[in-house]
C-alpha positions in Angstrom: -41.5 12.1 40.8 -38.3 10.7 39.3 -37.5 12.1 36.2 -35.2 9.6 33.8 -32.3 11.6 32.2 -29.4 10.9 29.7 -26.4 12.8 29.4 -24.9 13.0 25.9 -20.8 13.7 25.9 -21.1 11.9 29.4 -16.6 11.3 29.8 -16.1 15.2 29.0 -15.2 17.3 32.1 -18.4 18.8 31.7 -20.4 15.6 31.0 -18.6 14.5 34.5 -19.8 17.3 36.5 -23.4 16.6 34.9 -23.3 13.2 36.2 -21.9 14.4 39.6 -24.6 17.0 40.4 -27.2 14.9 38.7 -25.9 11.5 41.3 -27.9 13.9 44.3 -30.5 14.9 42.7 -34.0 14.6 44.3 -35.9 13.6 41.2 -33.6 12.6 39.0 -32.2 9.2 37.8 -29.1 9.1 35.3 -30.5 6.2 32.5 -28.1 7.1 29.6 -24.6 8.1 29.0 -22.9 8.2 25.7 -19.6 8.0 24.9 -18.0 7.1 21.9 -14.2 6.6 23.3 -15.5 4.4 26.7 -18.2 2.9 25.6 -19.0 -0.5 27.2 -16.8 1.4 30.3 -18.4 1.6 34.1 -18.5 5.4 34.4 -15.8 5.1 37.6 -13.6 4.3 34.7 -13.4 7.8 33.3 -15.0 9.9 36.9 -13.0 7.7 39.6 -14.7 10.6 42.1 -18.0 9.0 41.0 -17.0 5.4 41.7 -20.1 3.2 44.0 -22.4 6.3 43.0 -23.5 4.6 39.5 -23.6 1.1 39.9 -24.8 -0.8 37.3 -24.4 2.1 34.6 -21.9 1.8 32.0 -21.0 4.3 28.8 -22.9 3.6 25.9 -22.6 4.1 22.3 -24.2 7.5 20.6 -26.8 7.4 18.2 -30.3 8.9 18.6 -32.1 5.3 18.1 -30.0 4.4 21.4 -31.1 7.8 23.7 -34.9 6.7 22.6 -34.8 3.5 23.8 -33.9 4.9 26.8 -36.9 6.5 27.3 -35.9 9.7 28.6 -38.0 12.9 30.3 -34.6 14.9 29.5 -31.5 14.8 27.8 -28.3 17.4 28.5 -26.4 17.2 25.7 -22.7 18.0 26.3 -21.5 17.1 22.7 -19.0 19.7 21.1 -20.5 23.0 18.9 -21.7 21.5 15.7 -21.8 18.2 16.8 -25.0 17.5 18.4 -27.1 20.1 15.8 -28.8 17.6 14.7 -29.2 15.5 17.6 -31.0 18.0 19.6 -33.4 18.9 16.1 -34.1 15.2 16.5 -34.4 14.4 20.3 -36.9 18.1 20.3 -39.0 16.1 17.0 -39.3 13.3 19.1 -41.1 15.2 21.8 -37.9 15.1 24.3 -37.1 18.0 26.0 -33.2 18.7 25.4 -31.4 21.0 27.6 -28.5 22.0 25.0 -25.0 22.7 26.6 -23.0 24.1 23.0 -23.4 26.9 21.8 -25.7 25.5 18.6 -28.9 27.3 19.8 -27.6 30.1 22.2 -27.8 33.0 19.7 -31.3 34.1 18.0 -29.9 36.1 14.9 -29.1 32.8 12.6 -26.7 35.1 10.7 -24.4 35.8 13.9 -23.4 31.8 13.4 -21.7 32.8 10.6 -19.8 35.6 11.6 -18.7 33.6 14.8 -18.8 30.3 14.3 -17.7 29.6 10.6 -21.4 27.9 9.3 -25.1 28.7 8.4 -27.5 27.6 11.0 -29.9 25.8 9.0 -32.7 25.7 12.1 -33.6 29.4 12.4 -37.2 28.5 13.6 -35.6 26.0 16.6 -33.4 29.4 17.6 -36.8 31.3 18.3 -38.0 28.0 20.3 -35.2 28.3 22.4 -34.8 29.4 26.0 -31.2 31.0 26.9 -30.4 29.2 30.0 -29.6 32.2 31.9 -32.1 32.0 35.2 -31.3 35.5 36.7 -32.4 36.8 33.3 -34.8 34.4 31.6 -36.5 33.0 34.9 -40.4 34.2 33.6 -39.4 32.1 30.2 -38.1 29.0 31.3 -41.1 26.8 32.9 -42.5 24.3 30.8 -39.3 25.3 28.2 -38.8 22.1 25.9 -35.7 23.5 24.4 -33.3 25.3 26.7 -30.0 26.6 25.6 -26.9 26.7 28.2 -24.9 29.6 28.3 -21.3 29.9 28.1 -18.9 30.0 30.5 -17.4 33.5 30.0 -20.9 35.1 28.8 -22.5 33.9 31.9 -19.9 35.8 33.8 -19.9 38.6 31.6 -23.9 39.2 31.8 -23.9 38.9 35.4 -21.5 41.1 36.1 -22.8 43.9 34.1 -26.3 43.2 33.7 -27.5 45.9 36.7 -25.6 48.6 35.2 -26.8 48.1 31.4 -30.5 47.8 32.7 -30.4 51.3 34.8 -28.3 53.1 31.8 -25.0 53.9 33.9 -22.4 52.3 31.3 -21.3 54.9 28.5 -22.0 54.4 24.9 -23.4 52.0 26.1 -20.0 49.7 25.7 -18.1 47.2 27.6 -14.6 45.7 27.3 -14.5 42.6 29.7 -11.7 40.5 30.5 -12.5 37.0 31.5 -9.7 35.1 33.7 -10.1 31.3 33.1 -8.9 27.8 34.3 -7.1 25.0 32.8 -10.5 23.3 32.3 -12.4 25.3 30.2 -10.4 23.7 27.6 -11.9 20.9 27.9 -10.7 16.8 28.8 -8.8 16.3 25.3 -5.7 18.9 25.8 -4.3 21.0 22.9 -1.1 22.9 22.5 -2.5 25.6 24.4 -5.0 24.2 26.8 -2.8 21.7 28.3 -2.3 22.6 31.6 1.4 21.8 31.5 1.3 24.5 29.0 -0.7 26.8 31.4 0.9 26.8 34.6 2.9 29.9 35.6 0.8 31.6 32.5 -1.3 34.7 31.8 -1.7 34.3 28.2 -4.6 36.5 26.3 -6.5 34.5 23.7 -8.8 35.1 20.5 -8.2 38.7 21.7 -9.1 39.7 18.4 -12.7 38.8 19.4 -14.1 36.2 21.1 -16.9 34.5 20.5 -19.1 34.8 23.7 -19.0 38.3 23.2 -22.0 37.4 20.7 -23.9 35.9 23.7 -23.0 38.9 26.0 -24.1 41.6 23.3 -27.6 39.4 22.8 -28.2 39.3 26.2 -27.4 42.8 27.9 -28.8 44.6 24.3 -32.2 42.9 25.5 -31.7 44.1 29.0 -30.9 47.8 27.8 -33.4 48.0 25.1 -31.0 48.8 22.7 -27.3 47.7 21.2 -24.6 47.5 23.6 -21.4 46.4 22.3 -19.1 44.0 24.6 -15.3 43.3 23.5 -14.4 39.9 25.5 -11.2 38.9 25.7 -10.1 36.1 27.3 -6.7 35.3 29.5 -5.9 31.5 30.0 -3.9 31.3 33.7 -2.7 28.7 36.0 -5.9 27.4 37.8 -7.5 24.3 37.0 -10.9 25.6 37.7 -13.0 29.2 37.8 -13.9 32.5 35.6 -13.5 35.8 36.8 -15.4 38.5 34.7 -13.9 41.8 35.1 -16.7 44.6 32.9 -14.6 48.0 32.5 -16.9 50.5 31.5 -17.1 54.5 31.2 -20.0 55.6 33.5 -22.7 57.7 31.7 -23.3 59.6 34.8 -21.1 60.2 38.3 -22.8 57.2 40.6 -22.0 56.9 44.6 -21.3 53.1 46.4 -24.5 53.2 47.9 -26.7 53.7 44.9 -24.3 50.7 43.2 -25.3 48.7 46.4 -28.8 49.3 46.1 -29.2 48.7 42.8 -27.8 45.4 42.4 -29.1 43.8 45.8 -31.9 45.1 44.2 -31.7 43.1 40.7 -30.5 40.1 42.1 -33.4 39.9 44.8 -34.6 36.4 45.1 -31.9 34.9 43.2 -30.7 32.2 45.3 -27.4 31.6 43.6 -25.9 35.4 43.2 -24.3 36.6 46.3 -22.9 40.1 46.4 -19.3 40.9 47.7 -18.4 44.1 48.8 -16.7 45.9 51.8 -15.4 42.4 53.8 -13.1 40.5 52.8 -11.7 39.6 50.3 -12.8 42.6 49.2 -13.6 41.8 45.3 -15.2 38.4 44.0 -13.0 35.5 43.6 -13.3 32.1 41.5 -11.5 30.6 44.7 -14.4 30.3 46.7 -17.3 29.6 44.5 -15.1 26.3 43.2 -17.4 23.5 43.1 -20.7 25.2 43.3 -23.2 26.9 41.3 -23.0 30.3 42.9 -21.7 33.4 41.5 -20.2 36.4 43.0 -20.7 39.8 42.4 -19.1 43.1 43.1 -17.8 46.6 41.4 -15.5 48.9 42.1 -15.6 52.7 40.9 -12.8 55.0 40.0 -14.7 58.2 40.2 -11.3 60.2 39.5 -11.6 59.0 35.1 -15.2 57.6 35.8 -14.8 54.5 35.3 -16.7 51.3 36.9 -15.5 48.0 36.6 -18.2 45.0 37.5 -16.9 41.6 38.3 -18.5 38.2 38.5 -16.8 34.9 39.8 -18.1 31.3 39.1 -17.0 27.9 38.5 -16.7 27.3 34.7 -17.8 23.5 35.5 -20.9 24.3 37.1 -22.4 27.8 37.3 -20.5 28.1 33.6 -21.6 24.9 32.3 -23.6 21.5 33.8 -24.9 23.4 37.5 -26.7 25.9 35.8 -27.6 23.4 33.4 -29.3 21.7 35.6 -30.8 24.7 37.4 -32.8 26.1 34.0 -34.4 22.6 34.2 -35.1 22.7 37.7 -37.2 26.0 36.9 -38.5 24.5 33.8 -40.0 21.4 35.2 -41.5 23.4 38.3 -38.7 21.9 40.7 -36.9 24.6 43.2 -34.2 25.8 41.5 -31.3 25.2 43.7 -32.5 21.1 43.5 -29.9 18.8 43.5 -27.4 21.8 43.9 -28.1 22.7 47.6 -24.1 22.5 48.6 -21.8 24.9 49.9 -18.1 25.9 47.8 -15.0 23.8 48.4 -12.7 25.2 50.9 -9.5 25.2 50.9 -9.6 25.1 46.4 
């Protein structure tokens, strides 16, 4: 069955690598893309990697009335936080299922957009309706989802890393101060001061290391695991790659905890999902964005310093894909009954 699909911010990186994945994709067929700056452009004029894939398909002015005509089973919204709030109310009234890639509908606490984003959220009953797109965690919850909010970037690799350890009760207090490595390209296509990569090469700058605002996500999502608060300090260090996140989770254990129980208890949590690998022992020793680049996976290890008793979790992924439009696409695989790894069956890039 195909399934007809727009994709809303379509000339952003992330908006690129949604139309990418989505060009393979068993059952689905790309019908919309908006974009206010190209509109009337073929899409090769913005994603030259995508040129002879969508023939036929140009960029098309945004307005809800235009997605509608369209007459699509799905939209993925890559619009900007704030900006498509009231698109996806509308598209979700209109009986469309929306899979949401800002964070407008990540959080469930419509008080925390205040305190991290600067406004009121003025749809606290559409926050309750909405699934976090997280598939290792909210697997059970996401068939027949209609609303589906996609994680961050640095949350996703945040959770994953440490989600084991929060759920068994090994990590102190119970808090966690993670430091989140990440490429030129989480900045997204229209450069800054800061985020153009000019600006980044030959860097390791820290950033909003006052608190970052993923932490929110992280603290939702491992407090729900733990069945109580956790707090999570996130700070985040721009460096010279163009793509990839690695999650590094320092934590104080609660109790002394040998290799072998760490091994058993996360092959053990991540059992059946397709995407987690776990590194450990072989090389290269400790995950790597380096070779998940391109693909949804996400690698996994730990290392323990049982000298101070600390335990440091890690978690690589590509920002552009596991971070953003792959597991995008993957929640929707599970909530339309689909395999999950549909349209997503490939291997990482090598050399990156």
């Amino acid at each position: 069955m195909t399934r007809r699909v727009a994709v809303l911010g379509a000339s952003g990186y992330t908006g690129g690598e949604l139309l990418r994945i989505l060009a393979t994709h068993p059952e689905a067929e790309v019908v919309y893309a908006s974009s206010r700056e190209y509109a009337g452009k073929p899409i090769h004029f913005v994603h030259f990697n995508l040129r002879g894939w969508y023939r036929g398909l140009r960029f098309s002015p945004f307005s809800v009335d235009r997605v509608l005509k369209a007459e699509p089973d799905v939209v993925f919204s890559a619009l900007p936080h704030g900006a498509g709030l009231e698109t996806t109310k509308a598209l979700y009234e209109a009986g469309v299922q929306v899979v949401d890639l800002s964070a407008d509908y990540r959080l469930r606490d419509p008080r925390l957009y205040k305190q991290w984003y600067g406004w009121e959220h003025p749809y606290p009953d559409l926050l309750e309706k909405a699934v976090y797109g997280l598939p290792e965690l909210h697997r059970d919850e996401l068939p027949g989802a209609r609303l589906i909010a996609s994680p961050g970037c640095n949350a996703t690799a945040a959770v994953l890393a440490a989600a084991p350890l929060v759920r068994e009760g090994l990590v102190e207090g119970p808090r966690l101060l993670v430091d989140v490595k990440v490429g030129s390209s989480e900045g997204g296509s229209k450069p800054t001061r800061g985020s153009h990569h000019p600006e980044r090469e030959n860097a390791i700058r820290p950033y909003e290391a006052g608190g970052h605002r993923h932490a929110a996500e992280a603290e939702q999502e491992l407090s729900r695991l733990a069945g109580k608060e956790v707090k999570v300090s996130l700070v985040p260090h721009a460096v010279s790659s163009i793509r990839g996140a690695l999650a590094s989770a320092h934590a104080w254990l609660a109790r002394p905890v040998s290799r072998s129980e760490l091994l058993r208890l996360y092959a053990g949590f991540y059992r059946g999902s397709v995407f987690v690998r776990l590194v450990h022992g072989t090389p290269p020793g400790y995950p790597d964005p380096k070779y998940v680049v391109g693909s949804n996976y996400v690698d996994v290890g730990f290392a323990v310093e049982e000298r101070v008793g600390r335990l440091t979790a890690f978690a690589a992924i590509d920002n552009l894909v596991r971070g953003a439009a792959g597991q995008a696409v993957q929640a929707w695989n599970i909530s339309i009954g689909l395999p999950e790894d549909a349209g997503l069956r490939y291997p990482p890039l090598k050399p990156a």
